[in-house]
N, C-alpha and C positions, 0 to 999 in steps of 0.2 A: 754179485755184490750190490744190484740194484733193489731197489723195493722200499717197501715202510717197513719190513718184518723179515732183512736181510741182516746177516746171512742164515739165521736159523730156520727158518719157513723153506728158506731154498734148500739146504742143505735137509732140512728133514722130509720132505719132498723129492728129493734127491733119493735118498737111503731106501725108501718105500718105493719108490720106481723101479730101484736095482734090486729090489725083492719081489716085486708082483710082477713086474712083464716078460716072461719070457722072451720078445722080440728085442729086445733091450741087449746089444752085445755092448756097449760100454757107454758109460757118463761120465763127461771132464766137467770137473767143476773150475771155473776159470776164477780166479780174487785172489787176494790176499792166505798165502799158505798156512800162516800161521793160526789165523782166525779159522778157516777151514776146517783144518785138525780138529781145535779146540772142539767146535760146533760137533764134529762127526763122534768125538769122543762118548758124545753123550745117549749117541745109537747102540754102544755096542760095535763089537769087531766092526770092520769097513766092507761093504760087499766088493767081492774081488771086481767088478764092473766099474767100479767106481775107480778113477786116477784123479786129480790136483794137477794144474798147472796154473803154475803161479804168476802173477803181475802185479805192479806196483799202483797203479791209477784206477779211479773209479769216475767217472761222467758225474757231475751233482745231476739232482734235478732242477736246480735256477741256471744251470749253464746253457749257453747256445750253444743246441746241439750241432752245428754243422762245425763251428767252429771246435769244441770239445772232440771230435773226430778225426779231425783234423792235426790236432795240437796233441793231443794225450793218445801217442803210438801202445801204450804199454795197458791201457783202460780196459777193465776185463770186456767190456763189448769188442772192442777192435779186436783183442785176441780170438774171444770166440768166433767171430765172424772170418778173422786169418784162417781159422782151424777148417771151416767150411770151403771157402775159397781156393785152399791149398786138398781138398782133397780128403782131408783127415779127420772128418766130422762130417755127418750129412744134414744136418740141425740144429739151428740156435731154440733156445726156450730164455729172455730173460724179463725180470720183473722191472726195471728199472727204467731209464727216461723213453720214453715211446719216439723221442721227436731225434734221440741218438741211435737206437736201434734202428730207425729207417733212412737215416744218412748213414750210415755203417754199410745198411745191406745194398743201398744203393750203390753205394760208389765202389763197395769192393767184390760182392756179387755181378751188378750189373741187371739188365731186366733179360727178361725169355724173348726170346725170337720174338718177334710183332707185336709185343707188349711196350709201348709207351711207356708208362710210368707204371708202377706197384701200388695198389689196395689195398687199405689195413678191412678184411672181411671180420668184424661180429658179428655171433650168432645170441639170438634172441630166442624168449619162450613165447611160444602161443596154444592156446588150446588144446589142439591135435600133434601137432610136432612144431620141433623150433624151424625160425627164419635164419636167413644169414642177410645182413646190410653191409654194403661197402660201396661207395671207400668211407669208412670211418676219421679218416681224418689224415692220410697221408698227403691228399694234393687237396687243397683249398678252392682252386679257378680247374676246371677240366675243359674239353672240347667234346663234341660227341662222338668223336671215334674212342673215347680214352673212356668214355661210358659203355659203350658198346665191349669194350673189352674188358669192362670189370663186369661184364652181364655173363661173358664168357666164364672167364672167370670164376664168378658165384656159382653159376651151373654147374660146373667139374664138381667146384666143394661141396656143391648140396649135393651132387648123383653119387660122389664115391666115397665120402666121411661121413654126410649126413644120415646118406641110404633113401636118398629121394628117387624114385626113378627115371622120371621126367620134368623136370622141376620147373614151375612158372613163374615167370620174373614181373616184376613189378617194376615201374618208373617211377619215381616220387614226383610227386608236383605239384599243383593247387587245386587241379582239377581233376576229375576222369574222361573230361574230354576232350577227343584227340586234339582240338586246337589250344588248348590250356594249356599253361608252362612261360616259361621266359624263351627267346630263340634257341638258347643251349638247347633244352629239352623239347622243343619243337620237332627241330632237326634230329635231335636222340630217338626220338620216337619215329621214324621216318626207317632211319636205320636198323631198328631193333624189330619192325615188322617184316622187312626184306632180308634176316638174319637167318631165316628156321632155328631158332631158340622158339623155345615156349612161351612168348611172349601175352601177355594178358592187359599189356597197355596200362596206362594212369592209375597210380595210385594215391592217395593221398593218405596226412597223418593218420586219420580215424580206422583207415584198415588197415595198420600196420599189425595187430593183434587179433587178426581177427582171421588166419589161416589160410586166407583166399591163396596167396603168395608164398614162395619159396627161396626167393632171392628178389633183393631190396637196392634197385640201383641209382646212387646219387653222389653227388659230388663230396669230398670229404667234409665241406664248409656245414652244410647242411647235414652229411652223415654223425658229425662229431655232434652237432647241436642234437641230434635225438638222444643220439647215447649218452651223454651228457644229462639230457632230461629223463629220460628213462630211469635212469638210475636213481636221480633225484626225488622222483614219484614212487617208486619203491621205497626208497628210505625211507621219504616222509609218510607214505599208507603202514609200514610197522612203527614208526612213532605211535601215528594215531590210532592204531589197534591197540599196540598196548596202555595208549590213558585213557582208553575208552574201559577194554576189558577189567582193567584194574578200580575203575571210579566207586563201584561198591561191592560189598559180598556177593552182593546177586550178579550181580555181571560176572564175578570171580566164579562162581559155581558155572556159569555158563560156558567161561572161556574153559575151564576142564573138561567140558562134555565137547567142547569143540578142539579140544588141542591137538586130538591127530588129525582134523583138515586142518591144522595154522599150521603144523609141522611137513604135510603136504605140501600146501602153497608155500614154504618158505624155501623146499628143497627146488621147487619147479623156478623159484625166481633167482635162486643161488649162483651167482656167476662164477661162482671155481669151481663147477659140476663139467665148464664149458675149457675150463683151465686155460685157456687167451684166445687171443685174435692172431690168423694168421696173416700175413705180409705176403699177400699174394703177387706173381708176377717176377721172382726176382730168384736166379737161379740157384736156386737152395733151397731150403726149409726155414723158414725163420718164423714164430711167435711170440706173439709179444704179450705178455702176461700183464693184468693190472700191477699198478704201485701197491695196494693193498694186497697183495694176493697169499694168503696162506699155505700153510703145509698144501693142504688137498688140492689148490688151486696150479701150486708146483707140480705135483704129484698128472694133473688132468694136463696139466700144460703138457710135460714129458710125452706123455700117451699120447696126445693129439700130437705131436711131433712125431712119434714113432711111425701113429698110422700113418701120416702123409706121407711119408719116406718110403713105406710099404707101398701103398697106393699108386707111388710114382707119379703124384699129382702134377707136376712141371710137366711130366712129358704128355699128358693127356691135356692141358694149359693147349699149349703147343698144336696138338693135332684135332681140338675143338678148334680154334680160331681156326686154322685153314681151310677147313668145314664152311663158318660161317662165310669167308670170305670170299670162297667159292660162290656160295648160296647166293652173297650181295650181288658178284658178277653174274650170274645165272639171270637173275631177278630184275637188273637193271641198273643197281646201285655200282655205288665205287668199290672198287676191288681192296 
């Protein structure tokens, strides 16, 4: 029931999952029943994968989220998240407030084994293949152990979703050298060399696009502020493509000879190709899809829930950090 283009994006997204994935044994759509039906009417018969469970409440997007979680038991979040909790669902996928979806998965999930706090991990396009950065914006102030484990973390997601083999992490920070950073990332960096992760040390804004790196590790305050701009700098670069391309005829004939690379770069920078961010850390599967996110973007969301659930991403979570923490005691660091 979350989103700017709910429930019909969700639900049409929905419909198309339970016809393209074979991996797919069932999707509960959680909201308001009535509206549901209504929406599903417009696909044609209902794939038998599909069931409806219905509830009364929906999280706004102006609400605090912890308290909206708290208060509204019947909220189609809280339910879908019961469904996981209790067993009866391996996956959340929803489009709706990002800051209720991860006080939902917190408090009723819980975190993995050695896992501190949960990472909202985005994934980004670059050149060669995409990044992933996290934490996107779930914890604001971190410590460096709570880095070090979303480095862990990204690793799993880039080596068994992404298809990275060995994947290099990157530090965010102001510098690329080693003594650059605030203390947090001083001491992050101390840790993430004594880790055996792939660590490649310091990076800063300007290489974030530019391939070196495989996973982007920084605290959420800072992770939301890229994503955030990122996005904004897309926007505004197709603005001003199109008042450029349009200013005369002659521009106009150009932009036709040019419109299958605009149509290229438009798919590569498409964020429902990535269908959401997962919520790394917290025992389940849980994605969190933009507010804007359309059919496709539902549709990508599902898939990428699916794989994770295949993948058994949590329990390789799990058996990479004990790895690493091995490694720190080996090495000299804190266990």
């Amino acid at each position: 029931m979350g989103g700017d283009f709910a429930p019909s994006a969700l639900v049409e997204g929905s419909v198309r999952a339970a016809q393209e994935l074979p991996s797919l044994d069932e999707l509960i759509l959680v909201g308001d029943e009535t509206r549901l039906k209504a929406e599903l009417q417009h696909w044609g018969p209902t794939p038998s994968k599909i069931r409806i469970l219905h509830c009364t409440e929906v999280v706004e997007m102006g609400e605090s989220p912890a308290t909206a979680v708290r208060r509204k038991k019947d909220s189609s979040i809280n339910r879908a998240t019961d469904l996981v909790k209790e067993g009866k669902a391996d996956a959340i996928f929803s489009a709706g407030s990002t800051g209720a979806q991860v006080a939902s998965s917190q408090l009723k999930l819980r975190t993995l084994e050695g896992i501190q706090r949960p990472a909202i991990a985005t994934v980004f396009p670059s050149p060669e293949k995409p990044f992933v950065l996290l934490d996107a914006g779930a914890n604001t102030d971190c410590t460096p152990e709570m880095l070090l484990q979303f480095a862990v973390m990204g690793a799993v997601y880039s080596r068994e979703i992404l298809k990275v083999p060995n994947p290099r992490i990157g530090l965010m920070s102001i510098g690329e050298e080693d003594a650059k950073g605030n203390a947090t990332t001083k001491e992050t960096f101390g840790f993430l060399e004594k880790s055996g992760l792939n660590f490649a040390g310091n990076i800063e804004g300007h290489d974030l696009f530019e391939g070196e790196v495989d996973v982007v590790v920084c605290d959420g305050f800072v992770g939301n502020v890229v994503l955030k701009t990122a996005e904004s700098v897309a926007h505004a670069i197709g603005v001003w493509l199109k008042a450029e391309f349009t200013a005369n005829p002659l521009r106009i004939m150009g932009a036709v000879c040019l419109r299958g690379a605009v149509r290229s770069l438009k798919r590569k920078l498409d964020p429902s190709q990535y269908g959401g961010a997962p919520l790394l850390g917290v025992r389940g599967v849980s994605i969190i899809g933009h507010g804007s996110s359309n059919a496709t973007a539902v549709f990508n969301g599902i898939r990428a829930s699916s794989e994770a659930v295949k993948q058994d991403i949590n329990h390789l979570i799990v058996d990479e950090l004990k790895k690493v923490q091995a490694h720190r005691s080996a090495a000299g660091g804190e266990p």
